[in-house]
C-alpha positions in Angstrom: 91.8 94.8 113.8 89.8 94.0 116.9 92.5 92.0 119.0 92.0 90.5 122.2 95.4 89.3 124.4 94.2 85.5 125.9 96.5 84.5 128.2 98.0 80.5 127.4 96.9 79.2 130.7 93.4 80.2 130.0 92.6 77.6 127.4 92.5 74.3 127.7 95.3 72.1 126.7 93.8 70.9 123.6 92.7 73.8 122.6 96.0 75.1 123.3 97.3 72.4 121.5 95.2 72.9 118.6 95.7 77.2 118.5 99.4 76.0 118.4 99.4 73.6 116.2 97.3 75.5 113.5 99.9 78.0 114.0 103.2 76.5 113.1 101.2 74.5 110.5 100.6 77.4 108.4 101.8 78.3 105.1 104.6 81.1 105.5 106.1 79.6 108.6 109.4 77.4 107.3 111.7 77.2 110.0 115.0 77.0 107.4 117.0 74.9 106.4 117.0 72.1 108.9 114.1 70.0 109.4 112.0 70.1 112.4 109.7 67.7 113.9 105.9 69.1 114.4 106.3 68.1 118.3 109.4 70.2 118.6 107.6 73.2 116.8 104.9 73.2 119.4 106.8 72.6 122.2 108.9 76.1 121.2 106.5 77.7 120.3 104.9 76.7 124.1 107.8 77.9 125.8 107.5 81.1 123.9 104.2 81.6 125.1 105.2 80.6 128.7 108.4 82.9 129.0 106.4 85.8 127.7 108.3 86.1 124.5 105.2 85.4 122.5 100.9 86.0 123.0 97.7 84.8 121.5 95.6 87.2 120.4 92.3 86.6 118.9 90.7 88.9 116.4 87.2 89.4 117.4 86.4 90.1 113.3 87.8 87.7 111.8 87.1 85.1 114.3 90.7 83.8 114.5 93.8 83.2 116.9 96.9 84.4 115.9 100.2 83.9 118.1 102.5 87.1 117.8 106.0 87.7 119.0 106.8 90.6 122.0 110.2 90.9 121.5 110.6 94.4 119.7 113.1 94.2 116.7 115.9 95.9 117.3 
């Protein structure tokens, strides 16, 4: 994998919108029991990305964005 870090501020907001969006619209990424709207998904998700707790990188092979978490398990 040929991952590049892109900062969130760098994009546009639609485009940050949409690499967000994409994101917690994919298969795989059920959020539990409860319910959650799409707007509050992306809006956590943001605030991830802000604090520093999460990072887009984009695979230079594939083509593709992928947001990815920086907190280490424990």
């Amino acid at each position: 994998m040929t991952g590049v870090k892109i900062s969130y501020d760098q994009l546009s907001s639609e485009a940050l919108n949409g690499v967000i969006e994409e994101f917690v619209t994919r298969d795989g990424t059920d959020y539990g029991e409860k319910e959650i709207s799409l707007e509050t998904k992306i809006f956590q998700v943001l605030d991830q990305l802000k604090s520093g707790k999460a990072v887009i990188v984009f695979d230079q092979e594939s083509q593709t964005c992928n947001i990815v978490s920086t907190i280490k398990p424990l």
